[in-house]
N, C-alpha and C positions, 0 to 999 in steps of 0.2 A: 583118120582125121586128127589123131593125136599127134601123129608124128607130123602133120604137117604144122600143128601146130606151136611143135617145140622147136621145126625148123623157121619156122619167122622168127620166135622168140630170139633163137640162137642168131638168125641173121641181125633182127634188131642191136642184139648187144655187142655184133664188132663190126654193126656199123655205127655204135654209141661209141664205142671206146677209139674206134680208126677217128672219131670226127672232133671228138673234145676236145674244148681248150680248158688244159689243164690248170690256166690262172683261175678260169671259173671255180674250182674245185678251191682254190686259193682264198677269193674274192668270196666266195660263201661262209666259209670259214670265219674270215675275220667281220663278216657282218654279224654271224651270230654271238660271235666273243663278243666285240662293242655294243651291240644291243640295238644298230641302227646305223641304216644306211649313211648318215649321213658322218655318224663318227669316224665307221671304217672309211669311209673316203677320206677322214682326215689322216688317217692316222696312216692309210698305205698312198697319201701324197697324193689323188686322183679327185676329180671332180665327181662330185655326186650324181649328177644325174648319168655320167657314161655308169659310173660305177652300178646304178638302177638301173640302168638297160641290160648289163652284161648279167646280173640277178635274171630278169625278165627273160634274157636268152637262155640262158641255165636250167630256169623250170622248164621252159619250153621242151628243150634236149631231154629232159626228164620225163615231161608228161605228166608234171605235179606239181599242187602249189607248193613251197617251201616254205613260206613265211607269209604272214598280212602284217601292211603299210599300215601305221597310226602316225598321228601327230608324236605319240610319245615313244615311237621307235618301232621296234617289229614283234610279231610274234611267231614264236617259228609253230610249225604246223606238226604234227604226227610224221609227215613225211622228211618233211624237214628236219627233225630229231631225228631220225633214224639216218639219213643221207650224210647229216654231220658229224654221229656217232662213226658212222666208217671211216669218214676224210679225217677225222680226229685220228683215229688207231692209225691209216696211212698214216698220218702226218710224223706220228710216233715213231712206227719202221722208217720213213725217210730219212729223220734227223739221226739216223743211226746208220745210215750209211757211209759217211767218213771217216767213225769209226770202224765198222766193218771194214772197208780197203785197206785201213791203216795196217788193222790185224793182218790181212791177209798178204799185203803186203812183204809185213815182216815174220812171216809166217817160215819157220825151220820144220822140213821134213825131207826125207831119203835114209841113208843107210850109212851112219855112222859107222866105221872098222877099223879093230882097233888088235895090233899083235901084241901082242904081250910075252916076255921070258916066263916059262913055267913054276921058277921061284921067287917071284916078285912079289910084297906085300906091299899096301900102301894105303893105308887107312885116308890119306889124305886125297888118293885119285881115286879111294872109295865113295868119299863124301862128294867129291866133285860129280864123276858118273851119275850119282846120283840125283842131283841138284839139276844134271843138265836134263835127263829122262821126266821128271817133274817139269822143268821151263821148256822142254818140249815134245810131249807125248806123242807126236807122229813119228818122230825120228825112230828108224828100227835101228837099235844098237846092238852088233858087231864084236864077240871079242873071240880073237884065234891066238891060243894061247900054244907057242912054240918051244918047242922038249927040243935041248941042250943034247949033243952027241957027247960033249965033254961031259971026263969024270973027275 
């Protein structure tokens, strides 16, 4: 009985996740920051009462209240606190995704190779090699240092 009961769970949560509209996750957010429905419709540009239906759809999807309606704004609920603590942390990893592609972007790695004459010093392409192996620790650096037949 367990396991059929983990397999509903599990069906419920990707048919929760294939079905959401993700502005809701959006539109919850900024009801709780403003403190009321009616602020965050001002403030994300949107009529209030769509904005309080799309609320309404949201717990629905959920299966729990999120917040009670007052004259003086909202109160989020237990459930509620906890649903906006997550979409808070997402929100944190999202806004970090531009950065991230940036990095990775310009992200330097393979295999630097480099020949070198056997009696060559160079405190200056010392400092360099170095400098570049710090600004880019994936790069595997390469040096084939080649012995002169001359005498």
């Amino acid at each position: 009985m367990a396991d059929e009961s983990s397999l509903v769970d599990r069906q419920a949560v990707q048919r929760f996740v294939k079905n959401i509209d993700w502005n809701a996750f959006y539109q919850f957010h900024q009801i709780v920051e403003a403190g009321s429905i009616s602020a965050a419709a001002r403030q994300l540009n949107v009529h209030q009462p769509g904005l309080s239906l799309a609320l309404k759809r949201f717990e629905e999807q959920l299966g729990v209240k999120l917040c009670r309606r007052s004259p003086q704004g909202i109160e989020v609920t237990p459930a509620g606190r906890a649903v906006w603590e997550l979409i808070n942390n997402a929100f944190d990893i999202i806004r970090m995704v531009p950065h991230a592609a940036i990095r990775a972007a310009n992200k330097v790695d393979g295999t630097l190779r480099l020949g070198m004459i056997s009696n060559i010093v160079s405190p200056a392409l010392d400092t360099a090699l170095s400098a570049f192996t710090q600004a880019h620790p994936d790069v595997k650096l390469s040096i084939d240092v080649l012995v002169s037949d001359r005498k």
